[in-house]
TIPA-946586 format. One record per atom (N, C-alpha, C): x, y, z; residue number from 1; atom name; residue in one letter. Coordinates in nm, 3 decimals. Atoms other than C-alpha are relative to their C-alpha. Last residue first. Example, Ala and Ser with C-alpha at 12.3 -4.5 7.8 and 13.67 -1.06 7.14 Angstrom:
2
+---------+---------+---------+-----+------+------+
:       u :       v :       w : pos : site : code :
+---------+---------+---------+-----+------+------+
:  -0.082 :  -0.119 :  -0.006 :   2 :    N :    s :
:   1.367 :  -0.106 :   0.714 :   2 :   CA :    s :
:  -0.077 :   0.109 :   0.073 :   2 :    C :    s :
:   0.089 :  -0.119 :   0.000 :   1 :    N :    a :
:   1.230 :  -0.450 :   0.780 :   1 :   CA :    a :
:   0.090 :   0.120 :   0.000 :   1 :    C :    a :
+---------+---------+---------+-----+------+------+
***
This chain:
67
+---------+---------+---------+-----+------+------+
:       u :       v :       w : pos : site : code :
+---------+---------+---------+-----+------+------+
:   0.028 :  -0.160 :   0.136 :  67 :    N :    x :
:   0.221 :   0.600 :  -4.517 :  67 :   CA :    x :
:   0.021 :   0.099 :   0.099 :  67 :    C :    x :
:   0.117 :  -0.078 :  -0.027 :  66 :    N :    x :
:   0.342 :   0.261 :  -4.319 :  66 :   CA :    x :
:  -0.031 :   0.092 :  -0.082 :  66 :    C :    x :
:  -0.002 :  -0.071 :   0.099 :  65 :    N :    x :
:   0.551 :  -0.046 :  -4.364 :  65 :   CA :    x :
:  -0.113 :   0.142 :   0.015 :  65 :    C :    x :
:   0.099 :  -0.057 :  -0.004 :  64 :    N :    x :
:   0.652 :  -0.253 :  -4.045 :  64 :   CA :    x :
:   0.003 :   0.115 :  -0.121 :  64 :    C :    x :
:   0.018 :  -0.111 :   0.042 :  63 :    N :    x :
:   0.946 :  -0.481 :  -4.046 :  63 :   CA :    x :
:  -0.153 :   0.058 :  -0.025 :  63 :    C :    x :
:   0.092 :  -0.003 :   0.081 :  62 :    N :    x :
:   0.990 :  -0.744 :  -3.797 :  62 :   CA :    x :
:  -0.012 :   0.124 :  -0.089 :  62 :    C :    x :
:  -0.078 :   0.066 :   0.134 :  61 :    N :    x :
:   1.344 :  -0.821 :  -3.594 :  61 :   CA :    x :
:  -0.109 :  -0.001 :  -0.103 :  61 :    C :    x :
:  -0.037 :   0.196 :   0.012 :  60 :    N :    x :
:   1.180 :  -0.809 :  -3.248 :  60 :   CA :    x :
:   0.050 :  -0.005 :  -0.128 :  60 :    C :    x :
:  -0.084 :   0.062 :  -0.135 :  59 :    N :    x :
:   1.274 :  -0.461 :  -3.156 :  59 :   CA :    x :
:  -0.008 :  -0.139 :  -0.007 :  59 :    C :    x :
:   0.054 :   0.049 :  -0.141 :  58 :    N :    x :
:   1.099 :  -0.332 :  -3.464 :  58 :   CA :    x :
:   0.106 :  -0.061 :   0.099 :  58 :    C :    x :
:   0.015 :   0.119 :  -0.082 :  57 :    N :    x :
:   1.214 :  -0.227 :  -3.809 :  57 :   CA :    x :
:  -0.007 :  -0.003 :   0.162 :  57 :    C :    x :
:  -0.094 :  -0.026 :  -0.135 :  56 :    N :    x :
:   1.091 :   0.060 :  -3.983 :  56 :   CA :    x :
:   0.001 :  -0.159 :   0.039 :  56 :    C :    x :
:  -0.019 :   0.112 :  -0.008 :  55 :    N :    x :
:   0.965 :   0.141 :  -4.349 :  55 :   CA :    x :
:   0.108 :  -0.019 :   0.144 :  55 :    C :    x :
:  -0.097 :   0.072 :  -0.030 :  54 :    N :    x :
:   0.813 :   0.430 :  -4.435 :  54 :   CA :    x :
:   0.016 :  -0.113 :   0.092 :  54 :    C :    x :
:   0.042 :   0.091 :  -0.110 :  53 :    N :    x :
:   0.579 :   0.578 :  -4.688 :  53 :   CA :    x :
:   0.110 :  -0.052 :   0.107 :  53 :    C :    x :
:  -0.110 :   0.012 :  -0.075 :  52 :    N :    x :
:   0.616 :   0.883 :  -4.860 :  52 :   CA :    x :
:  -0.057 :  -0.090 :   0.108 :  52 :    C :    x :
:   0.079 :  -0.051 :  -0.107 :  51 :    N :    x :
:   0.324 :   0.980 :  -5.169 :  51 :   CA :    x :
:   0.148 :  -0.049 :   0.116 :  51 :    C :    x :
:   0.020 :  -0.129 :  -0.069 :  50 :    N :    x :
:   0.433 :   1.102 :  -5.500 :  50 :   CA :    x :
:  -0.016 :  -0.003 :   0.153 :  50 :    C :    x :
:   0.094 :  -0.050 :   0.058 :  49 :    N :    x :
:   0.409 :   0.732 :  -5.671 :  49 :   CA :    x :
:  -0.046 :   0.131 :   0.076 :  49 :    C :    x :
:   0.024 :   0.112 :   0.144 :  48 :    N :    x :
:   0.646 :   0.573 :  -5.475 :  48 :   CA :    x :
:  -0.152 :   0.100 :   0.010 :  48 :    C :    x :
:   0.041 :  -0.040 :   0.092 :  47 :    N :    x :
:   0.950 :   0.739 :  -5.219 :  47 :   CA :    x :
:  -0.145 :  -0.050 :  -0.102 :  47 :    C :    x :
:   0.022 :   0.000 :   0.122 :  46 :    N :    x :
:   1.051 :   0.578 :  -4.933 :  46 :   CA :    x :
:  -0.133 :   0.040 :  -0.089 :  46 :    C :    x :
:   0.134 :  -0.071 :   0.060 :  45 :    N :    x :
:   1.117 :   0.685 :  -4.598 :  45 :   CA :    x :
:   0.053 :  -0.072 :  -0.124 :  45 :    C :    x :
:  -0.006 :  -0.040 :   0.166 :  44 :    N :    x :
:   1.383 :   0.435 :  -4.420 :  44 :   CA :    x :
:  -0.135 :   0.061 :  -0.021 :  44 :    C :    x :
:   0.166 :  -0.084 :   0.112 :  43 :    N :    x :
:   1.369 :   0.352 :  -4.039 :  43 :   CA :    x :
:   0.073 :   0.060 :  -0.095 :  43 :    C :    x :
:   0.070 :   0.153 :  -0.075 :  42 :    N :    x :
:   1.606 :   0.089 :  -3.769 :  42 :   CA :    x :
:  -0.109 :   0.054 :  -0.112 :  42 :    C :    x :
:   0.107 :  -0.049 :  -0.083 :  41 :    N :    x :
:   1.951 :   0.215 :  -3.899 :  41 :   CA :    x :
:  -0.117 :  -0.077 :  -0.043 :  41 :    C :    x :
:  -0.043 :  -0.028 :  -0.121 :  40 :    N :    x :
:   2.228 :   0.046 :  -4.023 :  40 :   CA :    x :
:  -0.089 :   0.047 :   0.082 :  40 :    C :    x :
:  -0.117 :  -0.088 :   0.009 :  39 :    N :    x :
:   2.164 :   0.130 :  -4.398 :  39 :   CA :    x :
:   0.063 :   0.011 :   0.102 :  39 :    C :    x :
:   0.040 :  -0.084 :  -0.097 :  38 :    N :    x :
:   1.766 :   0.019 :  -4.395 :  38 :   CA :    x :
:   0.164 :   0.092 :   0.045 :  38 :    C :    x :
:   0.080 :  -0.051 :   0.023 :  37 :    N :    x :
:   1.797 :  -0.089 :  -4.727 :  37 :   CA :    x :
:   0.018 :   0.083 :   0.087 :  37 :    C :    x :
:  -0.064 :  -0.084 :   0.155 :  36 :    N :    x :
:   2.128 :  -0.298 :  -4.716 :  36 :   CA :    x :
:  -0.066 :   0.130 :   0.011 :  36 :    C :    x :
:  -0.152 :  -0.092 :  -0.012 :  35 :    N :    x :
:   2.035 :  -0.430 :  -4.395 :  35 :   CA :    x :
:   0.047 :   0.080 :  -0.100 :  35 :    C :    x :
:   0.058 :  -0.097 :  -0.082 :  34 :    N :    x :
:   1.661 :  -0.539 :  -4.541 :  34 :   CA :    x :
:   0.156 :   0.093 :   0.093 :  34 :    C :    x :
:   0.013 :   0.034 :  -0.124 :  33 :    N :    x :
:   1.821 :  -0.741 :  -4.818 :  33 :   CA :    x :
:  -0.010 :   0.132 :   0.099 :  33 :    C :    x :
:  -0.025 :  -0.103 :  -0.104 :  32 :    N :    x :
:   1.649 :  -0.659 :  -5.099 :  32 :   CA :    x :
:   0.045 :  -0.032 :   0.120 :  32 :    C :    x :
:   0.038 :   0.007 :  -0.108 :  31 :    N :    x :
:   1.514 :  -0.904 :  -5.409 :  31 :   CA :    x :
:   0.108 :   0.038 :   0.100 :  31 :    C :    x :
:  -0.101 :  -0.032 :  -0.087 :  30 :    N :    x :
:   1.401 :  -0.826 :  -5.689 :  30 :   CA :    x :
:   0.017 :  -0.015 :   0.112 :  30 :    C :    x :
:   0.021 :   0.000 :  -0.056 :  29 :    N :    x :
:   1.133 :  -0.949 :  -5.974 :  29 :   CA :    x :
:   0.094 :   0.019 :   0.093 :  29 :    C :    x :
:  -0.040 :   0.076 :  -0.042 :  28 :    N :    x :
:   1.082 :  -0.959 :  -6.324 :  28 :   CA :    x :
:   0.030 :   0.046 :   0.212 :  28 :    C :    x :
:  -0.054 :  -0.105 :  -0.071 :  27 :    N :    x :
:   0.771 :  -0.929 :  -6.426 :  27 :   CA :    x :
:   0.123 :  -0.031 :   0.070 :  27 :    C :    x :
:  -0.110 :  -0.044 :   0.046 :  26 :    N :    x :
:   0.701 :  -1.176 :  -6.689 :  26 :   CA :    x :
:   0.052 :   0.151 :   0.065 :  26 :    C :    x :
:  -0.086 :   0.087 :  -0.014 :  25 :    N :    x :
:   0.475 :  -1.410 :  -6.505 :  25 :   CA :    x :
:   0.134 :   0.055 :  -0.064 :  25 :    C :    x :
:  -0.052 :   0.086 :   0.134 :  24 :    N :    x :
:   0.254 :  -1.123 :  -6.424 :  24 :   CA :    x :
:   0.103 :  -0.072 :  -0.021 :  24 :    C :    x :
:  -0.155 :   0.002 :   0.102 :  23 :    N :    x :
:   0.217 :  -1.088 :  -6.078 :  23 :   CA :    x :
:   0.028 :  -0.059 :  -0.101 :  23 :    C :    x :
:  -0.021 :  -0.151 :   0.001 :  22 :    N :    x :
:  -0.142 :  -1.042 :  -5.874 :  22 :   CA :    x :
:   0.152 :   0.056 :  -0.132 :  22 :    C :    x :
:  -0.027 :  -0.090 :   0.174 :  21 :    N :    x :
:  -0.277 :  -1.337 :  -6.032 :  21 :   CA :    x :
:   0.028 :   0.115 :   0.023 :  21 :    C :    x :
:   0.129 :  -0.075 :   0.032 :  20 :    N :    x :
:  -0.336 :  -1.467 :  -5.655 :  20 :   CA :    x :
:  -0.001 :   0.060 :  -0.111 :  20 :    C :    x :
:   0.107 :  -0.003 :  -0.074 :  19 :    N :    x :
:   0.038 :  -1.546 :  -5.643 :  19 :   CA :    x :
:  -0.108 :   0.072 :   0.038 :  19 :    C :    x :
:  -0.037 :  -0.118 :  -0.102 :  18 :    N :    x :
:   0.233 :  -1.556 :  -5.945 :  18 :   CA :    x :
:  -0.120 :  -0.040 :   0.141 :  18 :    C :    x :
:   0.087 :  -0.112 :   0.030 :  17 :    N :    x :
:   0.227 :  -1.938 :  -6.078 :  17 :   CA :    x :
:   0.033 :   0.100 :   0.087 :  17 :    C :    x :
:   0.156 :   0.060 :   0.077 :  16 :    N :    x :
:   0.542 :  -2.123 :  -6.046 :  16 :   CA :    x :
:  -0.084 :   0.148 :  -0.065 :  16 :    C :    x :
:   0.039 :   0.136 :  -0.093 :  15 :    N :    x :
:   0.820 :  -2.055 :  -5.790 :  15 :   CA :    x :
:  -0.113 :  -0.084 :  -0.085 :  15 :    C :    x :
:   0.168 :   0.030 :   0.018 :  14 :    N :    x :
:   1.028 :  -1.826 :  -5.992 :  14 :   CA :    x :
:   0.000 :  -0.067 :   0.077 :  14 :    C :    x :
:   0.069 :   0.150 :   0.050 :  13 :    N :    x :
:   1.344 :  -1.734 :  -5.845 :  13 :   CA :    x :
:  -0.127 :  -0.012 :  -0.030 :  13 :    C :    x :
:  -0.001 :   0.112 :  -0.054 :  12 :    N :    x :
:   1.433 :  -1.396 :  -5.726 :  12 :   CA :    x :
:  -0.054 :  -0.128 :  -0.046 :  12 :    C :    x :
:   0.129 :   0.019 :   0.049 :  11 :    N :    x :
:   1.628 :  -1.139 :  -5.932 :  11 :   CA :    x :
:  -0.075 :  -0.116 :   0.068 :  11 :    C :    x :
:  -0.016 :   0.168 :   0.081 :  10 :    N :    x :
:   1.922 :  -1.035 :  -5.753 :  10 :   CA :    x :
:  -0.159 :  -0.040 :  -0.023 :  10 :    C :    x :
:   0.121 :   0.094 :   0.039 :   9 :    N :    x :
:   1.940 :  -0.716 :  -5.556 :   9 :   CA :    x :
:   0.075 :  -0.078 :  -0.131 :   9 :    C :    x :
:  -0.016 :   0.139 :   0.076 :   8 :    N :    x :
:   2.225 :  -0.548 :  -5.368 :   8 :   CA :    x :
:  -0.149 :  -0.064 :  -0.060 :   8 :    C :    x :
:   0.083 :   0.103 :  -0.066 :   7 :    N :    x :
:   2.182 :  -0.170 :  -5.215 :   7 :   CA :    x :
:   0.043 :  -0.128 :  -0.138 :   7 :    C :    x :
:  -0.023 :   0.023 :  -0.115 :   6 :    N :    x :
:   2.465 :   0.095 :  -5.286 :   6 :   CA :    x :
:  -0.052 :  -0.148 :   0.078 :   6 :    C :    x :
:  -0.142 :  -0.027 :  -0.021 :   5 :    N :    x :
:   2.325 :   0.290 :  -5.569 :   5 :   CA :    x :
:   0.059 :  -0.124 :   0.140 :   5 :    C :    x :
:  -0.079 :  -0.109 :  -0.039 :   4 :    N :    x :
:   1.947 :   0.190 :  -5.575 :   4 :   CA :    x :
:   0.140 :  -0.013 :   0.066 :   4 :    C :    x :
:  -0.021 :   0.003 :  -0.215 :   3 :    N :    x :
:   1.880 :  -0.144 :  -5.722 :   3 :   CA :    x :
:   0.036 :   0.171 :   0.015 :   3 :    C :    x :
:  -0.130 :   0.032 :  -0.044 :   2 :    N :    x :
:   1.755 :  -0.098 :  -6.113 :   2 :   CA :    x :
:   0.001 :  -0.007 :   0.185 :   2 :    C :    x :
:  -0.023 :  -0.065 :  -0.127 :   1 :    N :    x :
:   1.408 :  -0.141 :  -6.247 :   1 :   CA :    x :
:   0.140 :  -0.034 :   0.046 :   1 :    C :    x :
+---------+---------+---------+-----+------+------+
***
């Protein structure tokens, strides 16, 4: 998986085991800073598996993910 154009990722550190066996130990893994993503503004749609979910941040500094 690559970063989209523009956005920064870096693979993030193992810590050990995945958590809850959700993540195979050879996945590797990215990581997004939410300025990058969101581009200045406070909402992003993204794309995954046909359907459009998006991603907004809040007045307190929290991000919220929705469909």
């Amino acid at each position: 998986m690559t970063a989209p154009t523009g956005i920064l990722a870096r693979p993030l550190e193992h810590a050990g085991q995945p958590a809850h066996g959700t993540l195979a130990s050879n996945v590797h893994r990215q990581q997004l800073d939410s300025t990058e993503l969101l581009r200045g503004g406070r909402c992003v749609e993204i794309r995954h598996n046909g359907e459009v979910y998006r991603l907004q941040a809040t007045r307190l500094g929290k991000l919220i993910l929705t469909k």
